[in-house]
Each structure stands twice: as structure tokens, then as C-alpha cells.
C-alpha positions in Angstrom: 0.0 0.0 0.0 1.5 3.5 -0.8 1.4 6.7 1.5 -1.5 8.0 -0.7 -3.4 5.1 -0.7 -3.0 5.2 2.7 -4.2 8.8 3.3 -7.2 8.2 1.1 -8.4 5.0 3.2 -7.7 5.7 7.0 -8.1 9.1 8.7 -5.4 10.5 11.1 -7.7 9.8 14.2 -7.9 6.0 13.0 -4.1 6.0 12.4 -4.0 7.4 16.2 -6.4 4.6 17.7 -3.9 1.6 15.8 -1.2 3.2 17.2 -2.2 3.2 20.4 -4.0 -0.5 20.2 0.0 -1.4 18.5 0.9 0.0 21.8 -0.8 -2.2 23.9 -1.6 -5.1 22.3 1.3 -5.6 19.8 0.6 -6.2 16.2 3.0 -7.7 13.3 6.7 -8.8 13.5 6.9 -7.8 16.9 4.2 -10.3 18.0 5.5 -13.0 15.8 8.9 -12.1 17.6 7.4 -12.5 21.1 5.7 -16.1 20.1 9.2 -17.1 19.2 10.4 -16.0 22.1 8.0 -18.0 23.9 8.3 -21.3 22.2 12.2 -21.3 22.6 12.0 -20.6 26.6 9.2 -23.8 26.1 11.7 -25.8 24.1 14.7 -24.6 26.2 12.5 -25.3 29.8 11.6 -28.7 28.8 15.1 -29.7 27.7 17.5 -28.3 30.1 19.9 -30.1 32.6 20.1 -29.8 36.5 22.6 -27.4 35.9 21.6 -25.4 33.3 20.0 -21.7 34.2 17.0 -21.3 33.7 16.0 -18.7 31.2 12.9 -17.0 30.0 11.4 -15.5 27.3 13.6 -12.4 27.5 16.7 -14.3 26.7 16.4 -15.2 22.9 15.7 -13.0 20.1 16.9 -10.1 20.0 14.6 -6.9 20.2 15.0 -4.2 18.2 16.3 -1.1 18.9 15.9 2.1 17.2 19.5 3.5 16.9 20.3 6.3 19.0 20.4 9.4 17.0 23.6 11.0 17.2 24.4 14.6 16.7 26.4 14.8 13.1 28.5 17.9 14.4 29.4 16.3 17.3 30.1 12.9 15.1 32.3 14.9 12.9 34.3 17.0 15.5 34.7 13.2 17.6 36.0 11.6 14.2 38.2 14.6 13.7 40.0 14.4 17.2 40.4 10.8 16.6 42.4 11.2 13.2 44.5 13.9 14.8 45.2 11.2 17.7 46.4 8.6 14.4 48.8 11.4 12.7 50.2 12.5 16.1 51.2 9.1 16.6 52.6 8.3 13.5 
């Protein structure tokens, strides 16, 4: 579906009410994500030795996350320094 397609079919107030619904009651990959997650705990749970930790859902799949916006100036003047390190050293 394309943004205009988009616009013409759903209003910004029903946009609003999936987003918040997404919020609380995920939707898509991230819910597909969270099964996984579920099922490997089961399979790990059922399988494990005395020994082994125990470990929940939590601790497969990685989640996403959004990367954290970095300032470019401050990118640039942290690159810069570095490179000046490098050809003082050489």
C-alpha cells in the first residue's frame, strides 16, 4: 500500500487509535517475535539439565532497537580528534 493510498483510506484519528492499540496489544513482527520468544523458553524449559540456568522468554531473540540518534556535528568534531590522535602518533 502506498502513503497515498494510505491517506485516502484511513483518517489521522484511525491511524491514532492503531497506534495506540499497536501499543498495547502488539501487532506484526513484533508479536510474531514475542511467540518465538515464547516457544524457545518452552523448548529450552523442557530440555534443560540440572545445571543449566534457567531462562525466559527475554533471553532469545533479539529486540529491536531504534538506533540512537547521534548529533552529526558532534560525530564529525569526535572523528576529527580521533584522526588527529592517528597522525600525532605516526
Amino acid at each position: 500500500m502506498t502513503l497515498a493510498q494510505l491517506e485516502a483510506s484511513l483518517s489521522h484519528a484511525e491511524l491514532v487509535r492503531w497506534m495506540a492499540y499497536d501499543a498495547v496489544e502488539p501487532i506484526g513482527q513484533r508479536r510474531i517475535d514475542d511467540g518465538f520468544r515464547l516457544l524457545a523458553a518452552l523448548i529450552y524449559s523442557a530440555n534443560r539439565g540440572k545445571d543449566s540456568p534457567e531462562l525466559g522468554p527475554e533471553d532469545f531473540l533479539k529486540t529491536y532497537e531504534p538506533p540512537v540518534e547521534q548529533d552529526p556535528m558532534a560525530e564529525a568534531a569526535a572523528l576529527a580528534a580521533f584522526l588527529d590522535r592517528m597522525v600525532e602518533k605516526s
